[in-house]
N, C-alpha and C positions, 0 to 999 in steps of 0.2 A: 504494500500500500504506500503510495504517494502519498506525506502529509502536508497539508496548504494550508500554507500560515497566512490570516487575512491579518490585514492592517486595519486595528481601529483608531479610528477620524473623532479624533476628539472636537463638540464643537467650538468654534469661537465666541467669546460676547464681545461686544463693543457698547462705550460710551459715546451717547449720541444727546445731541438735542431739541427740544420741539421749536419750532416756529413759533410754535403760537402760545404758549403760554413758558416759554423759555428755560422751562424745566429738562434737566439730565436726567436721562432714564438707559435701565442696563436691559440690551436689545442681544437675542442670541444671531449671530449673522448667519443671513441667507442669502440662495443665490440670486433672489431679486433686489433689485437695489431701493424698497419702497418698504416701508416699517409705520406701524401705526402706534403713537402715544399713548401709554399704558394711564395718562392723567388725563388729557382733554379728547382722546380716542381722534384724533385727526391724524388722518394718512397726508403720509410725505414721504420726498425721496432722501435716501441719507447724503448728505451736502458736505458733513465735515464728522470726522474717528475722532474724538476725543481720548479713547482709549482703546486698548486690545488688547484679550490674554485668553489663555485656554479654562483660565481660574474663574468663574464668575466672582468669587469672593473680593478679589483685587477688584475688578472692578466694579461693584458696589461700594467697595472703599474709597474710590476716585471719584466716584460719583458723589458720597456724600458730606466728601471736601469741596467738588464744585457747586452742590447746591447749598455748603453754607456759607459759600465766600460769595453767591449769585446776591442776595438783598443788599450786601456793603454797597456792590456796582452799580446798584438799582437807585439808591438814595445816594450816591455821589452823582449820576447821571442826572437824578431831578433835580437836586441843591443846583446842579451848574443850567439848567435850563430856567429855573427860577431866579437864578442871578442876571441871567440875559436876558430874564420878561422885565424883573424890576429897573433895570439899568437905564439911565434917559436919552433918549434919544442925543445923540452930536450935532452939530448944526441946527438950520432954522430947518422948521418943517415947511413941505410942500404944499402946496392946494393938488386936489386932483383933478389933472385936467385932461382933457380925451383927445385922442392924435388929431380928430379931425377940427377943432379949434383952432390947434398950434400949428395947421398946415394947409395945405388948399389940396391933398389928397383926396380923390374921387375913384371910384371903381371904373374900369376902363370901359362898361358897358353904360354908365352914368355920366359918360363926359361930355360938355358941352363947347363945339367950335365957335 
């Protein structure tokens, strides 16, 4: 008897994350490249590997270092847009005024010889 040794394919996980509600979640990879969020259930395609191991365990561990360092980014990103809403305007302000005031532009089927 011939013995045939098969090779077992241990799977992969990867850290990946949603679009839409910007959570890291531990995804086992497949051969399609389109994964659905285990939190907001929306399908996407995977865009960017955060992580990769044959261990699920590691990367659950990476995963929930990036989702506890994810709210610092969150409320450093709002403080600086709310610095840029409160800040005053430079210069004088404009009036709004519409091109065809400040011009003698007409549509070419509107023009008059």
């Amino acid at each position: 008897n011939i013995l045939t040794i098969c090779a077992v394919v241990m799977p992969t996980f990867q850290a990946l994350q949603c679009y839409q509600c910007k959570a890291f979640v531990n995804q086992q990879k497949k051969k399609a490249k389109k994964w659905k969020c285990t939190i907001c259930s929306s399908k996407q395609s995977v865009i960017k590997v955060f992580g990769e191991s044959e261990r699920s365990k590691d990367i659950r561990e990476l995963i929930t270092q990036l989702n506890a360092a994810r709210p610092k980014e969150e409320e450093q990103s709002s403080a600086d847009e709310y610095v840029l809403q409160q800040s005053p305007a430079r210069g004088r302000k404009r009036k709004n005024m519409s091109i065809a005031n400040d011009c003698d532009y007409q549509p070419m089927n509107k023009r008059t010889k």
